[in-house]
PDB file as gemmi writes it, atoms N, CA and C in Angstrom:
CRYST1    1.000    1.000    1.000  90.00  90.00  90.00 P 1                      
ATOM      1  N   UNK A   1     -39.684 315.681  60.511  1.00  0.00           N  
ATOM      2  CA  UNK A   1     -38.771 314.571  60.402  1.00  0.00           C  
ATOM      3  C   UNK A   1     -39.190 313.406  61.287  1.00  0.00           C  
ATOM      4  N   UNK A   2     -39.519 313.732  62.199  1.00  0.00           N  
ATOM      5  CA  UNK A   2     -40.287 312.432  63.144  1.00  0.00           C  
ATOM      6  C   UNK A   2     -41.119 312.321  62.988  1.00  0.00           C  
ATOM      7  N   UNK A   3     -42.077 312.676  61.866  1.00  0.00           N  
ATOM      8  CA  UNK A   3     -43.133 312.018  61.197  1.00  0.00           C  
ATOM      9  C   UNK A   3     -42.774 310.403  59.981  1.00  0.00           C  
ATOM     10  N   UNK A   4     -41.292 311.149  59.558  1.00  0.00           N  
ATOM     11  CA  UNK A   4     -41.173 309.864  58.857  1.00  0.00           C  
ATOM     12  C   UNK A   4     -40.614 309.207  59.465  1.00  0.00           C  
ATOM     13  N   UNK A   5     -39.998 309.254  60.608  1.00  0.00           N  
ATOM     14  CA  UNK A   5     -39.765 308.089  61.333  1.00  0.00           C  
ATOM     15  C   UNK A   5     -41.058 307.448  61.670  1.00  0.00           C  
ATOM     16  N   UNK A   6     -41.899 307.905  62.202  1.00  0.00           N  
ATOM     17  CA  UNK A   6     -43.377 307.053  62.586  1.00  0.00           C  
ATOM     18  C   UNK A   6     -44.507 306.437  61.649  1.00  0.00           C  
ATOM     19  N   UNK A   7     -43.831 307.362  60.829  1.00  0.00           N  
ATOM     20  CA  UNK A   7     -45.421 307.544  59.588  1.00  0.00           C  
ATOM     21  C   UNK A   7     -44.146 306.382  58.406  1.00  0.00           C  
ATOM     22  N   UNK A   8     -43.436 306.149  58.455  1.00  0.00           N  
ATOM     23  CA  UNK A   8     -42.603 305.905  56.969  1.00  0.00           C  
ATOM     24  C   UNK A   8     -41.806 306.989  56.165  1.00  0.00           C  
ATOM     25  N   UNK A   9     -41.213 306.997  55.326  1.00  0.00           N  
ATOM     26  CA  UNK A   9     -40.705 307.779  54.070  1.00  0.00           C  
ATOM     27  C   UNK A   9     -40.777 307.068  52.831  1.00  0.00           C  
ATOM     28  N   UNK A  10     -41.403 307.908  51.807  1.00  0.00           N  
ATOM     29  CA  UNK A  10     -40.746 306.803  50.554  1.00  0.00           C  
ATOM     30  C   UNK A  10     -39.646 307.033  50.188  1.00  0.00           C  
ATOM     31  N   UNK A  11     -38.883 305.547  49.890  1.00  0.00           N  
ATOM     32  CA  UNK A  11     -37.925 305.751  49.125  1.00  0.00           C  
ATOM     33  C   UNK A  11     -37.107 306.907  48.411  1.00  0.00           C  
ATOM     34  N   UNK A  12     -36.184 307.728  48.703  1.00  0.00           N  
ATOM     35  CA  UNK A  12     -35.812 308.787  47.865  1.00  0.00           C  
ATOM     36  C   UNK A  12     -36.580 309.806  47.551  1.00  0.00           C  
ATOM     37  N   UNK A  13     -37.606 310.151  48.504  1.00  0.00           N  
ATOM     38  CA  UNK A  13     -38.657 311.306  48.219  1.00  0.00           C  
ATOM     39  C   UNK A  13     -38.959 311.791  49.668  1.00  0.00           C  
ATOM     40  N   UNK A  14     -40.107 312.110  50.047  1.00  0.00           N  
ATOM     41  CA  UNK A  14     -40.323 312.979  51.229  1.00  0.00           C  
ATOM     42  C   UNK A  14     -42.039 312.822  51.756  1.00  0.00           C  
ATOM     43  N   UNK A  15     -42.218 312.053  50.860  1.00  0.00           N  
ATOM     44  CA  UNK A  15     -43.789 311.567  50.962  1.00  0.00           C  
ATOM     45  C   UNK A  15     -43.684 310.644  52.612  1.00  0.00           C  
ATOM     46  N   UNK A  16     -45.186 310.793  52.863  1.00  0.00           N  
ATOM     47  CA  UNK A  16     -45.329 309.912  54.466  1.00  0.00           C  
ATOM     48  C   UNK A  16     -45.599 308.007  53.292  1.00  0.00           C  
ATOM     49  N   UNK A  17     -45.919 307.468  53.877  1.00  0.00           N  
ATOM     50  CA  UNK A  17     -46.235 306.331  53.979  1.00  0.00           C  
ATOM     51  C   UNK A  17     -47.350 305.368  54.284  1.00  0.00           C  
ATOM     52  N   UNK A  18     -47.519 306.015  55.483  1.00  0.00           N  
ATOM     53  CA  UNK A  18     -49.011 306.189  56.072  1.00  0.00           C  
ATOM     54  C   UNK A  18     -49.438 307.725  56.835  1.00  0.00           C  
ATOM     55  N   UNK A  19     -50.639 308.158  56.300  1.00  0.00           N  
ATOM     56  CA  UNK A  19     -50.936 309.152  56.202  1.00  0.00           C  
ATOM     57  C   UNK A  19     -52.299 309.168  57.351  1.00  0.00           C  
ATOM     58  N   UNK A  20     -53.256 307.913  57.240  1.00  0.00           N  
ATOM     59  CA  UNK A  20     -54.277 308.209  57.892  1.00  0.00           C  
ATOM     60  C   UNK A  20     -55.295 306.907  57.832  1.00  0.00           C  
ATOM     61  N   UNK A  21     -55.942 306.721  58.537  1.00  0.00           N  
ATOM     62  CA  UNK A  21     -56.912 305.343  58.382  1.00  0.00           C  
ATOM     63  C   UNK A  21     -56.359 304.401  60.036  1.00  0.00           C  
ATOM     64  N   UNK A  22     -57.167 303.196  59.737  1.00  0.00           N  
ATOM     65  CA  UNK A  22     -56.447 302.206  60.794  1.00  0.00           C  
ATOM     66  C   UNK A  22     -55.297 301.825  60.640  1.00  0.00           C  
ATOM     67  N   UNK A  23     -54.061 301.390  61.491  1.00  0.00           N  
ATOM     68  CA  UNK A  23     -52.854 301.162  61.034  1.00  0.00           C  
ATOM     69  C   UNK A  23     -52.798 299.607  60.174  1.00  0.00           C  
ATOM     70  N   UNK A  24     -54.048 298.862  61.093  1.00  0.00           N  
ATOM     71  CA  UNK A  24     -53.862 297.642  60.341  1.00  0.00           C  
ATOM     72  C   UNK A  24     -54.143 297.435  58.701  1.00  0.00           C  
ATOM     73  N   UNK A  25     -54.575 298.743  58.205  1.00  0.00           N  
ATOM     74  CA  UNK A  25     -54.796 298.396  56.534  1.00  0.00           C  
ATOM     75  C   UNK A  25     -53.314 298.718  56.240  1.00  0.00           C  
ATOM     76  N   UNK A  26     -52.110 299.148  56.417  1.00  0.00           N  
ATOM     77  CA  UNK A  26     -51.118 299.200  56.000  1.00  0.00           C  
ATOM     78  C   UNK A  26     -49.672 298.292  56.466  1.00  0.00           C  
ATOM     79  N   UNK A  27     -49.215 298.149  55.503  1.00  0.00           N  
ATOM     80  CA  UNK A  27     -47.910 296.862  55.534  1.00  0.00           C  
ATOM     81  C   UNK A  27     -47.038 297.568  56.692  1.00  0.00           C  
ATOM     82  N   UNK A  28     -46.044 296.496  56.678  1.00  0.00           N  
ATOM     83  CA  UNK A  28     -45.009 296.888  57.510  1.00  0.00           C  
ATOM     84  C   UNK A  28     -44.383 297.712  56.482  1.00  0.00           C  
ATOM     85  N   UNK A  29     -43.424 299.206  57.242  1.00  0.00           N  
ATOM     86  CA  UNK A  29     -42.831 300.021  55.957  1.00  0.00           C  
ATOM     87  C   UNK A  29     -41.294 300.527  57.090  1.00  0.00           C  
ATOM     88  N   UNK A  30     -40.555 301.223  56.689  1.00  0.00           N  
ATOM     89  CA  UNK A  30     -39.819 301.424  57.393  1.00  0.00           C  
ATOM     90  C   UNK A  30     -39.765 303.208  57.455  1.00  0.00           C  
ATOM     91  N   UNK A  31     -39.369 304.285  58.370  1.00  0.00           N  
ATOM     92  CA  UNK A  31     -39.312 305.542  58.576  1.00  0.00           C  
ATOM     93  C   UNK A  31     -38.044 305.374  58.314  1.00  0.00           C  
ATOM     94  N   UNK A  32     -37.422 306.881  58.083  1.00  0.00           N  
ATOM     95  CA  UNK A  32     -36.052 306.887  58.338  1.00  0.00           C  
ATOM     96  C   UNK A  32     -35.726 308.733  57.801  1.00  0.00           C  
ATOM     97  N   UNK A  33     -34.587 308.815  58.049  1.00  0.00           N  
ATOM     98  CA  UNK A  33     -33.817 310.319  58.086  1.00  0.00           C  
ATOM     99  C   UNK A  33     -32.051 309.971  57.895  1.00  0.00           C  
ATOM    100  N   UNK A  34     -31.985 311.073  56.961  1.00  0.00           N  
ATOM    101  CA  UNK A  34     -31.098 310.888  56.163  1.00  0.00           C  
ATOM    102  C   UNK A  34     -29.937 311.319  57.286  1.00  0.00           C  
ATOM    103  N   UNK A  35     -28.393 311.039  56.805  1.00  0.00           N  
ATOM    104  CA  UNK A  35     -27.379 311.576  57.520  1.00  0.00           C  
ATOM    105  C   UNK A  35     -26.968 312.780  57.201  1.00  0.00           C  
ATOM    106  N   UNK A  36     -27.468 313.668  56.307  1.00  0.00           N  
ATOM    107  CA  UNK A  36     -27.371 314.714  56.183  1.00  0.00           C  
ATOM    108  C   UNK A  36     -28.742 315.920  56.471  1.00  0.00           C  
ATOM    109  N   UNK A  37     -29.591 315.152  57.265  1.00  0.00           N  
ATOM    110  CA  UNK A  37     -30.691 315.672  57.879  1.00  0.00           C  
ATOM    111  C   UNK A  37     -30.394 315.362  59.402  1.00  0.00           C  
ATOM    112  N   UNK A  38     -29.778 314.301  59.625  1.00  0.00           N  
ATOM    113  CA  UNK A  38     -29.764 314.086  61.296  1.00  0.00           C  
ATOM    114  C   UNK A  38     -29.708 315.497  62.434  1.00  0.00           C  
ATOM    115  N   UNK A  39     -28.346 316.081  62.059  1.00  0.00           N  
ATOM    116  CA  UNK A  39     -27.675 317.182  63.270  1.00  0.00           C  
ATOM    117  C   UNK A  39     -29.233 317.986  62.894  1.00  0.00           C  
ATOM    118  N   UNK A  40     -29.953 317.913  61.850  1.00  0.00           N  
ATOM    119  CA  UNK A  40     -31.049 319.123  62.028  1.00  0.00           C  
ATOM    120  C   UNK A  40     -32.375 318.657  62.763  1.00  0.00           C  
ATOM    121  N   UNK A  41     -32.437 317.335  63.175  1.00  0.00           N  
ATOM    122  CA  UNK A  41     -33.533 317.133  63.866  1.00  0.00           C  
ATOM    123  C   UNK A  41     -32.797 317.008  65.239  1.00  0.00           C  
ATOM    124  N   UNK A  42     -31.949 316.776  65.558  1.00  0.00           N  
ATOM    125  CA  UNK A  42     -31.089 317.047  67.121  1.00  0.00           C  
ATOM    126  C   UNK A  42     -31.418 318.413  67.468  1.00  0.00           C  
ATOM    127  N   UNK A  43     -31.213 319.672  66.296  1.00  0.00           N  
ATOM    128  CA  UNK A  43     -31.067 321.158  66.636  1.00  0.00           C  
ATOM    129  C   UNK A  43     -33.011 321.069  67.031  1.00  0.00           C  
ATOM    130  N   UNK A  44     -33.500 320.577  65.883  1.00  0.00           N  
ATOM    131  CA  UNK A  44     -34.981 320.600  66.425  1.00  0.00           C  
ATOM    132  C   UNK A  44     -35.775 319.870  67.600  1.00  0.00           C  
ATOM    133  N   UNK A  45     -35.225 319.216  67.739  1.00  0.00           N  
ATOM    134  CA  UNK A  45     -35.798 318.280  69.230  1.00  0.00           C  
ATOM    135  C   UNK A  45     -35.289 319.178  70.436  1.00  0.00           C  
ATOM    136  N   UNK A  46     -33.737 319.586  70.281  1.00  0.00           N  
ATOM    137  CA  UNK A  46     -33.847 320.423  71.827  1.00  0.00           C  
ATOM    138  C   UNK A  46     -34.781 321.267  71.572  1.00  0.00           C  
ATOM    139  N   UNK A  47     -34.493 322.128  70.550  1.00  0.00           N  
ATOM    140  CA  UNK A  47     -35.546 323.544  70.577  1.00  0.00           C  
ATOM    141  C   UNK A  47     -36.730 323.261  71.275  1.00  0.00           C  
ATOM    142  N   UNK A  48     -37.457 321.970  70.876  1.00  0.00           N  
ATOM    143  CA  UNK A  48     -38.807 321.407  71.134  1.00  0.00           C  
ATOM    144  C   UNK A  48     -38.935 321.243  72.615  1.00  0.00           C  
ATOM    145  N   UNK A  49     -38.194 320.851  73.202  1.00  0.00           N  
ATOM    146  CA  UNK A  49     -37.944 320.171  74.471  1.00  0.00           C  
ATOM    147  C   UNK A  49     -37.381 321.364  75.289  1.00  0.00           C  
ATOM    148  N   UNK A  50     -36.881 322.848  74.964  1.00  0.00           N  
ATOM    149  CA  UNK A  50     -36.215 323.688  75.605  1.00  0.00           C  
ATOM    150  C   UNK A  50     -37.103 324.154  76.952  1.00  0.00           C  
ATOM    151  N   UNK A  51     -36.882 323.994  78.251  1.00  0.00           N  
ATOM    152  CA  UNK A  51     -36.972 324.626  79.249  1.00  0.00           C  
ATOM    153  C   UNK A  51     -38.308 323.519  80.068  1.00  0.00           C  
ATOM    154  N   UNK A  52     -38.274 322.447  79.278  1.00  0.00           N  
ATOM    155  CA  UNK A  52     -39.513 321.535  79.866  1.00  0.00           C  
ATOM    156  C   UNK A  52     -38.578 319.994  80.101  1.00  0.00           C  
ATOM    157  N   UNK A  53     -39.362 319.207  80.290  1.00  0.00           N  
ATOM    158  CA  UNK A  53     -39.030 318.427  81.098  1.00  0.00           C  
ATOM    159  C   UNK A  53     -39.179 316.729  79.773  1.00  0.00           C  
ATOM    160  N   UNK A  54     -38.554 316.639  78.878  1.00  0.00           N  
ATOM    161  CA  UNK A  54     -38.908 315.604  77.444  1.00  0.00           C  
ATOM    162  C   UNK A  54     -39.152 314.386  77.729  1.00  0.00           C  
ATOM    163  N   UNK A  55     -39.792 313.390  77.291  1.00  0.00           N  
ATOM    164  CA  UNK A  55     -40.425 312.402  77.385  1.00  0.00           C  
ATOM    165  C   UNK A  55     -39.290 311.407  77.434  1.00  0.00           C  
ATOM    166  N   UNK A  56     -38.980 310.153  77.963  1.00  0.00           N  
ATOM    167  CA  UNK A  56     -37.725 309.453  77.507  1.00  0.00           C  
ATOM    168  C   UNK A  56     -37.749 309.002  76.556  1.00  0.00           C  
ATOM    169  N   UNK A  57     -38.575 308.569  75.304  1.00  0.00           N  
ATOM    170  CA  UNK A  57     -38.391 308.582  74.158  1.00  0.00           C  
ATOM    171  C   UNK A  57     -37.948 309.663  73.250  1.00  0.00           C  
ATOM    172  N   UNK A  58     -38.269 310.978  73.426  1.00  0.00           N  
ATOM    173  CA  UNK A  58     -37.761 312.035  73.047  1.00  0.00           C  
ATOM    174  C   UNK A  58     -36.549 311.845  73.108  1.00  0.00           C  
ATOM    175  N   UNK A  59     -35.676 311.514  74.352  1.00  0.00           N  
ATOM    176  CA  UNK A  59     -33.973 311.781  74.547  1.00  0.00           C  
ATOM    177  C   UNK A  59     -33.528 310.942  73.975  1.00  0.00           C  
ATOM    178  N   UNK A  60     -34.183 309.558  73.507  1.00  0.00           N  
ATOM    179  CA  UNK A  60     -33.761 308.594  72.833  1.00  0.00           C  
ATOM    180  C   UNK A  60     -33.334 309.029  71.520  1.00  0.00           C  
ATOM    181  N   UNK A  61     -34.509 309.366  71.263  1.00  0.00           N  
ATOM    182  CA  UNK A  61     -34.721 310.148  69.591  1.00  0.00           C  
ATOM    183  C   UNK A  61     -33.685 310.630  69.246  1.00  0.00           C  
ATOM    184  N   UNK A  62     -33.288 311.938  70.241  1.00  0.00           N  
ATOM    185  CA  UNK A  62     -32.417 312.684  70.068  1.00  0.00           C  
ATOM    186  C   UNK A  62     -31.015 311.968  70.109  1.00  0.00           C  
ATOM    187  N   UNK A  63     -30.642 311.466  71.359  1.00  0.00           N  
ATOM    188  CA  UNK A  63     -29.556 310.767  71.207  1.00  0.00           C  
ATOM    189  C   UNK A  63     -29.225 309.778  70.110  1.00  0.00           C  
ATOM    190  N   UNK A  64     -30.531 309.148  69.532  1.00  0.00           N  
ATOM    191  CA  UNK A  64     -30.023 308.307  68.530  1.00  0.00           C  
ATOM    192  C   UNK A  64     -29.594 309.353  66.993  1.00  0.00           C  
ATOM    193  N   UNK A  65     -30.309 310.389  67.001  1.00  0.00           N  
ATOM    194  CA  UNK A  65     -29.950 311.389  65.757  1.00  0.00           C  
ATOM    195  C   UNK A  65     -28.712 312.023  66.005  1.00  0.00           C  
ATOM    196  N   UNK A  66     -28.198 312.488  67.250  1.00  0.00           N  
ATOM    197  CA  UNK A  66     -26.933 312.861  67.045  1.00  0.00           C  
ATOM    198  C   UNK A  66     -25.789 311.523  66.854  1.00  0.00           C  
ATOM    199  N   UNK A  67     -25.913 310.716  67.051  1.00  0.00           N  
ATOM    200  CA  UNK A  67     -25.193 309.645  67.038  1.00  0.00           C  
ATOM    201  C   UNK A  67     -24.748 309.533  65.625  1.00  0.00           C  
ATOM    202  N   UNK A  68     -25.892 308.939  64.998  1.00  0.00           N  
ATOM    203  CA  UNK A  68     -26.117 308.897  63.576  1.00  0.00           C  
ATOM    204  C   UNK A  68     -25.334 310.795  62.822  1.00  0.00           C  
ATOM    205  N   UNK A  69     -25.749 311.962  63.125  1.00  0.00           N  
ATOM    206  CA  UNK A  69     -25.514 312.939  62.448  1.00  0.00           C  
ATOM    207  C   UNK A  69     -23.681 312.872  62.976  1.00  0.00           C  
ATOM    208  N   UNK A  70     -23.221 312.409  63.966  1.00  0.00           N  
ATOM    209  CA  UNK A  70     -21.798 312.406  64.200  1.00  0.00           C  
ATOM    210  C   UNK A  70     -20.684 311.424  63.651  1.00  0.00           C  
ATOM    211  N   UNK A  71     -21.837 310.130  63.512  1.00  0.00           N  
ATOM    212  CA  UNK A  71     -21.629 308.996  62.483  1.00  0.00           C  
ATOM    213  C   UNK A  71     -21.365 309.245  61.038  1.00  0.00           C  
ATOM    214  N   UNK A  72     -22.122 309.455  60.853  1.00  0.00           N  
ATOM    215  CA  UNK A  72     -22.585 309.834  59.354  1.00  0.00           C  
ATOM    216  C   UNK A  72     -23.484 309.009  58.601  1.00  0.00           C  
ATOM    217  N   UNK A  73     -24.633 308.068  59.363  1.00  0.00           N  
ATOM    218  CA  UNK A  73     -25.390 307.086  59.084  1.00  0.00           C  
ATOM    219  C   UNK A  73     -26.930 307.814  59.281  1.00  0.00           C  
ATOM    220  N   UNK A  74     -27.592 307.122  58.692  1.00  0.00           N  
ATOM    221  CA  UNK A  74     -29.279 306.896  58.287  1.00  0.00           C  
ATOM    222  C   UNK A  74     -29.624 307.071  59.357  1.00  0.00           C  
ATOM    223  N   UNK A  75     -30.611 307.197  60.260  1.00  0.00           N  
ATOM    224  CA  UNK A  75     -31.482 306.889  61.113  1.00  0.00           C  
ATOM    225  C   UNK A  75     -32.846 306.788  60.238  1.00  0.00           C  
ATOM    226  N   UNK A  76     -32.827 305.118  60.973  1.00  0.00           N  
ATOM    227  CA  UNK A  76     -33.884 303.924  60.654  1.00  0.00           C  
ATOM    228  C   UNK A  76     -34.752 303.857  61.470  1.00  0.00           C  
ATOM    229  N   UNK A  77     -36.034 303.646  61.225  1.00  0.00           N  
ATOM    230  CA  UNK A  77     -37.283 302.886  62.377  1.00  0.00           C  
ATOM    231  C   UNK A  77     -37.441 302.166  61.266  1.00  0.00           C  
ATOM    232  N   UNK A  78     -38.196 300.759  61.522  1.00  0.00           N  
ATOM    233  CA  UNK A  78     -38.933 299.737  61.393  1.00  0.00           C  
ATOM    234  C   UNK A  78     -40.025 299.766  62.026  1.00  0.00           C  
ATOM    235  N   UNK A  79     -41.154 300.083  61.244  1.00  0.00           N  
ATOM    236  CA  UNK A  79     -42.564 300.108  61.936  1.00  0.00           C  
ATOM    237  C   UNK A  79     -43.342 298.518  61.146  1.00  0.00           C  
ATOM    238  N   UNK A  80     -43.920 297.775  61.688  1.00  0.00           N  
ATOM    239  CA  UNK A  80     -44.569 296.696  61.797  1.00  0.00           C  
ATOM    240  C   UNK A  80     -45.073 295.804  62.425  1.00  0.00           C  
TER     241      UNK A  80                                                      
END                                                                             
């Protein structure tokens, strides 16, 4: 799931966006995770992070997915 936040999602599918190469051959695209995927990348980020010490972007991550999974909204990146 935090691949398509970084990498993109397409539209209504599950495909990356950008997959591989220099970043500059590819457009600006946007990542994102659905609100009915959120609470499952929260359950997966602690798991990830369990008994170590997480990056502060990590807690971001996380905090912004439970937000959103308690919301009931998208979580968006804008990569460009």
């Amino acid at each position: 799931m935090l691949a398509w936040l970084a990498r993109g999602r397409e539209l209504g599918g599950d495909g990356l966006i950008w997959e591989s190469g220099p970043v500059d051959e590819v457009l600006s695209y946007f990542g994102y995770v659905r609100r009915d995927e959120a609470a499952r990348l929260v359950t997966e980020l602690d798991r990830a992070v369990r008994g170590g010490r997480p990056s502060g972007l990590l807690k971001v991550l996380r905090d912004a997915a439970e937000e959103c999974a308690r919301a009931e909204l998208d979580l968006v990146a804008f990569v460009g």
